[in-house]
N, C-alpha and C positions, 0 to 999 in steps of 0.2 A: 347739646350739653353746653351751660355757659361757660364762657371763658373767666378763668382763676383771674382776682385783682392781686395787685402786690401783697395783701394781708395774708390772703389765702396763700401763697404761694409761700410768705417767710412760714405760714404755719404748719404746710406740710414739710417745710425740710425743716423744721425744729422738731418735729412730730421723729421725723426717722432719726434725727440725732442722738434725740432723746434712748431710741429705741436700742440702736446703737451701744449707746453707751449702759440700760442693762444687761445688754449680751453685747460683748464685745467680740469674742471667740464661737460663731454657731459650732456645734459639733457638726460630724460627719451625716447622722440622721437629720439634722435641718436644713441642712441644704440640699442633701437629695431630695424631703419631704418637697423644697420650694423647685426645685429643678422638675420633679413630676408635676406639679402645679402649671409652672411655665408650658410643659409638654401637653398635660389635658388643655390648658386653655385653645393650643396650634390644633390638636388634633379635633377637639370637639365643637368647633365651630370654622372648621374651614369654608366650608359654603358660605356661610356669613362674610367671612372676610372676602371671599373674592369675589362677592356680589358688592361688596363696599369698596373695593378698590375697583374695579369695573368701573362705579356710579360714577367714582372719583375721577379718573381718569376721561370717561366719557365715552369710552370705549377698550378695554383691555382685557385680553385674553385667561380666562379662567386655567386653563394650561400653561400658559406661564405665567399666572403667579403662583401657581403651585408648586413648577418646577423650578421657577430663579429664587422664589419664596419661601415658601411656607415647608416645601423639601429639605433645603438647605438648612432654615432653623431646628427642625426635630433633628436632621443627623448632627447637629452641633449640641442638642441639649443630652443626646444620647449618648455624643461621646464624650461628654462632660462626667454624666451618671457613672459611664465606664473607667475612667481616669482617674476621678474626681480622689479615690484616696493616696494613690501615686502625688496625683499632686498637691493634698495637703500634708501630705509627710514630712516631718524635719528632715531636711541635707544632712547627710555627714562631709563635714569637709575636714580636707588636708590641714594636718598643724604642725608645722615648719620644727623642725631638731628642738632650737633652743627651749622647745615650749613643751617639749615633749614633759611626764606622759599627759598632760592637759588637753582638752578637747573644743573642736570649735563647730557649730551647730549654724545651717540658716535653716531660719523657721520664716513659712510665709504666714503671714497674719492681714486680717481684713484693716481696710482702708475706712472704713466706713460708711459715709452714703455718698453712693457717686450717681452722678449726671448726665443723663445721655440726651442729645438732640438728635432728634432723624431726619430725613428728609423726605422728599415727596415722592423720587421715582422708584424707589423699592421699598415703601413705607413699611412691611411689615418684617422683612428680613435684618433693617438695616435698624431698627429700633428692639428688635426681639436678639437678635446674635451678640451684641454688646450684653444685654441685660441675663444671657445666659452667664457670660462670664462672670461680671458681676456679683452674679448671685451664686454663681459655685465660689467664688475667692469669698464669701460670707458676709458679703456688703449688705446695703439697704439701697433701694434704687427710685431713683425720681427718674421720669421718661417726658421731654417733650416732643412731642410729634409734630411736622410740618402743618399750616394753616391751609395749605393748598391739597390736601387730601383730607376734609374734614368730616366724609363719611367715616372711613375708616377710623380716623383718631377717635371718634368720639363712641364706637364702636369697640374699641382696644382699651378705651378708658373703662365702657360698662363690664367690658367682660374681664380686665383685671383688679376691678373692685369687687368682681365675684370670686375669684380665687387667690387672691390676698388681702391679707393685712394693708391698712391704707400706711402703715408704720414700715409693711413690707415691701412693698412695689405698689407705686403710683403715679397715674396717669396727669401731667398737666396739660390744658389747654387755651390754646391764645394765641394770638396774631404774634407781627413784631414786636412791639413792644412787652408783650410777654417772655418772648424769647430774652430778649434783651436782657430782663431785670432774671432770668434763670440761670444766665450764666455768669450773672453778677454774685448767687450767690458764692460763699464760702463752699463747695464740694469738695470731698475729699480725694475724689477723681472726676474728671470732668472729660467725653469723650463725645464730638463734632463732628458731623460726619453732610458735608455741604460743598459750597463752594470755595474755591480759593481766599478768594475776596471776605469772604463772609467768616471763614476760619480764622486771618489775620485778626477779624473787630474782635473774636472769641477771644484766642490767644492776650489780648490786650486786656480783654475784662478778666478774664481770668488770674493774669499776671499780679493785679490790685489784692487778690487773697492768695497771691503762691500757690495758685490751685496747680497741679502739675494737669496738663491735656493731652491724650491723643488726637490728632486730628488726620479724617479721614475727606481729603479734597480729591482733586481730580487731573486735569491739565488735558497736555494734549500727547496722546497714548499711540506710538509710532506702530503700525505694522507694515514691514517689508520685507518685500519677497526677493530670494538670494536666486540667481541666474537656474540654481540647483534644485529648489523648488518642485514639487508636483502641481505643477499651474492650479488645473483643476479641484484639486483636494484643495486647495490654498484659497483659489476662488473660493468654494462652495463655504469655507471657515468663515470666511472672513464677511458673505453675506449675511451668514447668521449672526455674526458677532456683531454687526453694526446695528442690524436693524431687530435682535432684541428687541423689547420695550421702544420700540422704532427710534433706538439711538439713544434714549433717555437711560446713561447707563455710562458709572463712572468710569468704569474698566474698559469701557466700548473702543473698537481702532477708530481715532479719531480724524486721521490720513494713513492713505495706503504708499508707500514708495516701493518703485517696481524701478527695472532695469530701463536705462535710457532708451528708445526706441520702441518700448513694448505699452505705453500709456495706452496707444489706443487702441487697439487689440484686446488690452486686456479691462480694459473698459467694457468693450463690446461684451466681453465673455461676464463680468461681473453682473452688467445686467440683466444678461437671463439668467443667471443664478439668482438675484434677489426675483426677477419675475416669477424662474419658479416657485420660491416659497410662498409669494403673494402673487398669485395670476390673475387679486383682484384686491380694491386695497378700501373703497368706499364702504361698502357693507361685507367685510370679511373681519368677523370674531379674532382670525389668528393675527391683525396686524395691529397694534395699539394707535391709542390718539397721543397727541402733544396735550399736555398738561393744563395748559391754561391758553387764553387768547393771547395774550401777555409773549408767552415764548413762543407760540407759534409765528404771531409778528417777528419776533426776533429774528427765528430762524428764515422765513420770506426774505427778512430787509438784508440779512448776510449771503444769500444766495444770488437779489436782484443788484447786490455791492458788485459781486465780483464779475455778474455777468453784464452787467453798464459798463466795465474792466479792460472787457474784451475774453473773460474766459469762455470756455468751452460748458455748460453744463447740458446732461443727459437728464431728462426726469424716465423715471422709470414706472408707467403708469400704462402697463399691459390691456390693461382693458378700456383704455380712453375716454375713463370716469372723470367726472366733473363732482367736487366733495362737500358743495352746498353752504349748509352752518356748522359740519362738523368739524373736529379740529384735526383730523385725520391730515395725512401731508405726505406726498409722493415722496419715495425715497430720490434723490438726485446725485449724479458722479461730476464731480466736477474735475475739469482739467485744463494747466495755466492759470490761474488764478495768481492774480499779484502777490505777492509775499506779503504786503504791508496792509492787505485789508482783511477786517474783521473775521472772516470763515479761516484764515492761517495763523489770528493772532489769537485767537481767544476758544477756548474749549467750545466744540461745536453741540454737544449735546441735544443731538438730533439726527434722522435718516439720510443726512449729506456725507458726503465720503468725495475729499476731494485726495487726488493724485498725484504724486511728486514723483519725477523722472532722475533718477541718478546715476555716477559712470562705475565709481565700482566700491568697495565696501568701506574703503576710508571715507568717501564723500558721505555714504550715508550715516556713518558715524557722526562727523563731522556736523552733519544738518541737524542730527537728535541732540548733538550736546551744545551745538547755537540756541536750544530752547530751555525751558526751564526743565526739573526733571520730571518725567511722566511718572503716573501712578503703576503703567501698564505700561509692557514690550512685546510686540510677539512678532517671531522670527518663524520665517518657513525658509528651507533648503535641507541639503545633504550634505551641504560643503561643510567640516567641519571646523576644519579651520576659520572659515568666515564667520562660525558661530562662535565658537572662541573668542574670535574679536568681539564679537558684538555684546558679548556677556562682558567679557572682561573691559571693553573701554565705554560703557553707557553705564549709568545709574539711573536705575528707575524703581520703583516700589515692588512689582513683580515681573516675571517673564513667563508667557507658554511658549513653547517650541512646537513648531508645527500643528499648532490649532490656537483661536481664540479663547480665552474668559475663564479656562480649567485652572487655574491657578487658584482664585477664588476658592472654590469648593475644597480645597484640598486643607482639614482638619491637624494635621500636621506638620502644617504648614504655618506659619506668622502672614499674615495679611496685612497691609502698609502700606504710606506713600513715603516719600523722601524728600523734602526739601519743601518748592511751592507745592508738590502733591500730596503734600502732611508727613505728620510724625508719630510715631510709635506707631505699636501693631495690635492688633487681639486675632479671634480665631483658636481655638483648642488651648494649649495650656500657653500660649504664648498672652491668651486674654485672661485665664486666671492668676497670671504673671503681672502683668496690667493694671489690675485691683488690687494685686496683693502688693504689701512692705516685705520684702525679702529681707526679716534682718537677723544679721549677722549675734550669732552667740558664744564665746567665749566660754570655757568651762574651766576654771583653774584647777589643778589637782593639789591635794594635802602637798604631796611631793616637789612641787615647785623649787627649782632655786632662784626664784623671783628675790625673795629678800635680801641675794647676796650682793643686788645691784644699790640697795638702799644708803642712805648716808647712815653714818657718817662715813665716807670714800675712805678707801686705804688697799693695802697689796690685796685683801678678801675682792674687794670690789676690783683690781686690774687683774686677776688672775680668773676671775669668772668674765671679765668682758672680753677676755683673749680668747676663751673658750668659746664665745659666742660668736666671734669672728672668724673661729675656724669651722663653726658649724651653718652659716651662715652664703 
């Protein structure tokens, strides 16, 4: 499909502007009507898609992408369907004595056409979950997709110009400079879901039209294990949680910190936990490739950093496969690794898991909030009190307690980063919140003694503000 120039691009967001503004309020049957639309699209061509994110990838798992995927979008669009009138209902809210008996109303109302950018390593979740919400709070939605998954996009683009309105939801396509000039538009919600770096350039364009953003970045996402721990179970979590989508995965534990003394040990024990899951990693369907050649370099030149260093790295590559032209890439544990080079400074996003040895629950506090704040926390032990702490003196966008990545899934939940790991949230009604203007309504009653504050001032007007003081 070719990629949109600037003209195309101002014309389809004046296209849904326009749209927008003859319906400005959908009722409750048009957004479900577009909510099932969203839903047939996920359910009736899912082989499609993860034979496109496959191609894209170069290798990735038809099972997970159904299950980090394409699973995750219908239970969000279904609890959407389920909610969806709860949350377009006028509030009743509290009105304060003096105001009495007058009434005060928030009504959420649509935002109009919002913006969503995706990215590459969960192309279809992380562009279709925004757009649910979206379109349950009654907006119009522009989607651009990553240039680095361009089977898929262009895939997502045919099949949502078959079950909408190009006025309703549609797909753009294009490089950076595409991107660039999309988040230049005027949107009335604009929501980023990328890297750090790349969130800051958005935030900036966006700033030029007051667009407000959520932005959904990343960092580096602590999991550590409390003395109190179920080693094992903790292992076995924390194998699966990294090497997911082999580590391409914002929520993923980005370093593990374990008790001072136990690094190598439990190194030992983490690599046949990942061995198990992948007892072969070359031509095995269940372990994805690295994205592009691009990042795979990356992630080599951060690994041969820190082991020129003097660190310790384990490759974990059970079957003593050699991986040719693919972009496939042994998962690796590193341990000792200088503080100051790139695998410690910079989100690793990829199947390396290095190891940090600490003495007792301040220190590791102490080590998570020297960093910027993670998107992701996950703690394993039984110590309660040590989890106490860790809840109450870290900020980070979510926590799972004794397992990885379940936080994500959870529909009732807000989903968020905080800080460098982004702002604001969506996910269930926290994303129809998101899209929506929450505003505030005032209802005056006949009965008012509002006028008795009016001028001209006199005893009428000090003997009603006295009342107001003591109601107050």
């Amino acid at each position: 499909m070719p990629q949109q120039n600037q003209d195309n691009l101002s014309a389809a967001f004046d296209r849904q502007k326009a749209a927008f503004a003859r319906d400005p309020f959908p009722g409750i049957d048009v957004r479900r009507d577009r909510l099932r639309r969203l839903l047939a699209l996920t359910e009736d061509h899912e082989t499609e898609f993860c034979a496109a994110i496959d191609a894209d990838f170069g290798g990735r798992s038809a099972h997970e992408t159904r299950l980090a995927e394409i699973i995750v979008v219908r239970a969000g669009i279904r609890h959407a369907l389920s909610h969806l009138s709860s949350w377009m209902a006028e509030k009743r809210v509290l009105t304060t004595m003096p105001f009495w008996p007058s009434r005060n109303r928030l009504v959420p109302q649509p935002l109009g056409v919002a913006g969503i950018v995706s990215p590459w390593n969960y192309p279809f979740q992380l562009a279709l979950a925004p757009a649910t919400a979206a379109l349950a709070a009654g907006n119009r939605v522009l989607i651009k997709p990553s240039e680095l998954t361009p089977r898929f996009s262009d895939l997502l683009a045919s099949l949502a110009a078959q079950h909408f309105a190009l006025d309703e939801l549609d797909v753009i396509i294009g490089g950076p400079d595409v991107g660039k000039a999309f988040v230049a538009l005027p949107f009335d919600h604009l929501l980023f879901t990328g890297s750090t770096t790349v969130g800051r350039q958005v935030a900036i364009a966006a700033a030029a039209n007051l667009t407000p953003v959520t932005l959904e970045l990343g960092g580096k996402s602590p999991a550590i294990f409390d003395p109190s721990c179920d080693l094992d179970k903790a292992i076995a979590s924390v194998a699966y949680g990294k090497l997911l989508n082999a580590g391409q995965t914002c929520i993923a534990p980005d370093y593990l910190m374990v008790p001072r003394g136990q690094g190598a040990a439990i190194a030992g024990k983490l690599a046949g936990a990942m061995a198990k899951l992948y007892p072969r990693i070359a031509d095995n369907p269940d372990y994805t490739a690295i994205i592009s050649d691009r990042h795979h370099a990356r992630l080599t030149s951060m690994v041969e950093e820190v082991r020129a260093r003097g660190a310790e790295v384990m490759e974990v590559n059970p079957a003593g496969e050699s991986f040719g032209n693919t972009r496939k890439l042994a998962p690796a544990i590193v341990r000792n690794a200088a503080p100051d080079t790139r695998l410690m400074q910079e989100e690793i996003f990829g199947p390396v898991l290095p190891i940090v040895e600490y003495g007792d629950v301040g220190e590791a506090i102490g080590h998570v909030n020297d960093r910027g704040r993670p998107l992701a926390l996950y703690w394993f032990g039984k110590n309660k009190a040590a989890r106490r702490r860790v809840l109450r003196e870290t900020v980070s966008g979510g926590v799972t307690v004794n397992d990885c990545l379940m936080h994500i899934a959870q529909e009732n939940q807000p989903f968020g980063g905080v800080g460098p790991s982004g702002m604001g949230a969506y996910h269930g009604e926290w994303g129809f919140r998101t899209f929506s203007k929450e505003k505030p309504v005032f209802v005056q009653s006949p009965l008012s003694a509002g006028g008795m504050l009016r001028p001209p001032y006199g005893a009428t007007f000090e003997r009603t503000l006295r009342l107001f003081r003591l109601m107050t």
